[in-house]
C-alpha positions in Angstrom: 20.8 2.3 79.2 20.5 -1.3 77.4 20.7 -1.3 73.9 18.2 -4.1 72.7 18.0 -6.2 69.2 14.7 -5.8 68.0 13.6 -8.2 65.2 10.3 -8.6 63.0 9.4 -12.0 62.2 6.3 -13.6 59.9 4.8 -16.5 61.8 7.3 -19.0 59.8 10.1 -17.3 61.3 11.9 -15.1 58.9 13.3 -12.2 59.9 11.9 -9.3 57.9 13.6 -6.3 59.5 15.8 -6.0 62.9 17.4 -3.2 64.4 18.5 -1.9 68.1 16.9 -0.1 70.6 17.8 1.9 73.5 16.1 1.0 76.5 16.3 3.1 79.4 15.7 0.7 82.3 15.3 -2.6 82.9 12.0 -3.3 83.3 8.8 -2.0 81.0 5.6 -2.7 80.4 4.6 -4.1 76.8 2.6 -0.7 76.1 5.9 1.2 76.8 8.0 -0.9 74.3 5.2 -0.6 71.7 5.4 2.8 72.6 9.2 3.4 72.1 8.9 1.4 69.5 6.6 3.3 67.2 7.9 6.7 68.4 11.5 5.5 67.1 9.8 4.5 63.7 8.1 7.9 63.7 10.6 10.0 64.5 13.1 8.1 61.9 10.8 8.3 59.4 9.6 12.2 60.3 13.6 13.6 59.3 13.2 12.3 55.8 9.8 12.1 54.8 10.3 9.5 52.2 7.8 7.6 49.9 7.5 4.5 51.8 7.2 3.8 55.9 8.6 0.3 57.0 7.1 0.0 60.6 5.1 -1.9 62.6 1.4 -1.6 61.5 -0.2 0.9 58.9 -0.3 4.3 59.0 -3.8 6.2 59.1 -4.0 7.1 54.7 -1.7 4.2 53.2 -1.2 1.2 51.7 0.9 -2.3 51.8 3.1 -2.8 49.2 6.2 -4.9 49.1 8.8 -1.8 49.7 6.8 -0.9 53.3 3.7 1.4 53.8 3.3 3.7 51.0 1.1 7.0 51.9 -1.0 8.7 49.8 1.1 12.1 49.7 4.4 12.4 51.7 3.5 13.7 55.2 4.6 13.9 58.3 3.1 11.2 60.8 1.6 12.0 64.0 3.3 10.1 66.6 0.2 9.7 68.8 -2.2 8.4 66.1 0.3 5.8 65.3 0.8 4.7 68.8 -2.9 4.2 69.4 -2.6 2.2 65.8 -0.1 -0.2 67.4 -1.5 -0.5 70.6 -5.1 -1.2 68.6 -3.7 -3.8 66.6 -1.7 -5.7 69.9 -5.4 -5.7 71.6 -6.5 -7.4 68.4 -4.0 -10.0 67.9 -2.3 -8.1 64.8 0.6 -9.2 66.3 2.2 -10.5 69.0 6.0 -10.1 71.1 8.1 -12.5 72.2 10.6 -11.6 75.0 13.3 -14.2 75.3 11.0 -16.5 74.1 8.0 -16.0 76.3 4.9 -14.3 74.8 3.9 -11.1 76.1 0.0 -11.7 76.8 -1.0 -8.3 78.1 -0.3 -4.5 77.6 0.4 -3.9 81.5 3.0 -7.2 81.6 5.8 -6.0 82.6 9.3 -6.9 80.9 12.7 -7.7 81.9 14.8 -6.9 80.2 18.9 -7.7 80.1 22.1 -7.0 77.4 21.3 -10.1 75.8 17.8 -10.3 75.7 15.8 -10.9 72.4 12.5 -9.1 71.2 10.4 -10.6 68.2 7.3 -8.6 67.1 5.5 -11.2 65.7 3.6 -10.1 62.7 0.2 -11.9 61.6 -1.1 -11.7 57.9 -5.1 -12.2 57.6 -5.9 -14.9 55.2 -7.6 -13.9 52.3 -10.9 -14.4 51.7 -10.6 -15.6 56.0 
């Protein structure tokens, strides 16, 4: 088991959230770290049901604010849908991960990972009227 820092970045590198991560092996694909990602945000966010989510991409029924994700009605989200979401948004350039400073380019890349490494999900904001 590796226990991994995983940190959320805007594209001028600011860190807007971090937190650890266990990692069961060594190696991974990018769409099994989006996965364990999501599932951990999920799953956190599942116990308490609170007013705002503060993960990855938007939930399915919610809306940005500057506090996280707010949903329309508190409610439990579905692990599954949110996955898809994530992986979605990857595919589309929503974001993109940096693995010891080395962008991930594919879903089926696989990762190595060590003690020390350092994973940045990359977040890109749409310009507006863009």
């Amino acid at each position: 088991m590796i226990q991994i820092l995983i940190s959320d970045e805007l594209l001028n590198g600011k860190i807007s959230n971090q937190f650890n991560i266990d990692i069961d092996r060594e190696e991974l694909t990018a769409k099994q770290l989006i996965e364990k990602r999501v599932t951990l945000e999920v799953e956190n966010y599942n116990k308490n049901i609170s007013e705002y989510f503060n993960g990855l991409v938007e939930p399915l029924d919610a809306e940005k604010t500057l506090n996280g994700y707010k949903l329309k009605k508190r409610q439990m989200i579905d692990v599954e849908k949110q996955i898809y979401v994530a992986l979605a948004a990857f595919q589309k350039n929503g974001f993109f991960i940096l693995v010891d400073e080395v962008q991930i380019e594919t879903l089926d890349q696989k990762i190595n990972l060590n003690p020390s490494s350092k994973i940045s999900f990359v977040k890109l904001t749409p310009l507006i009227g863009g």
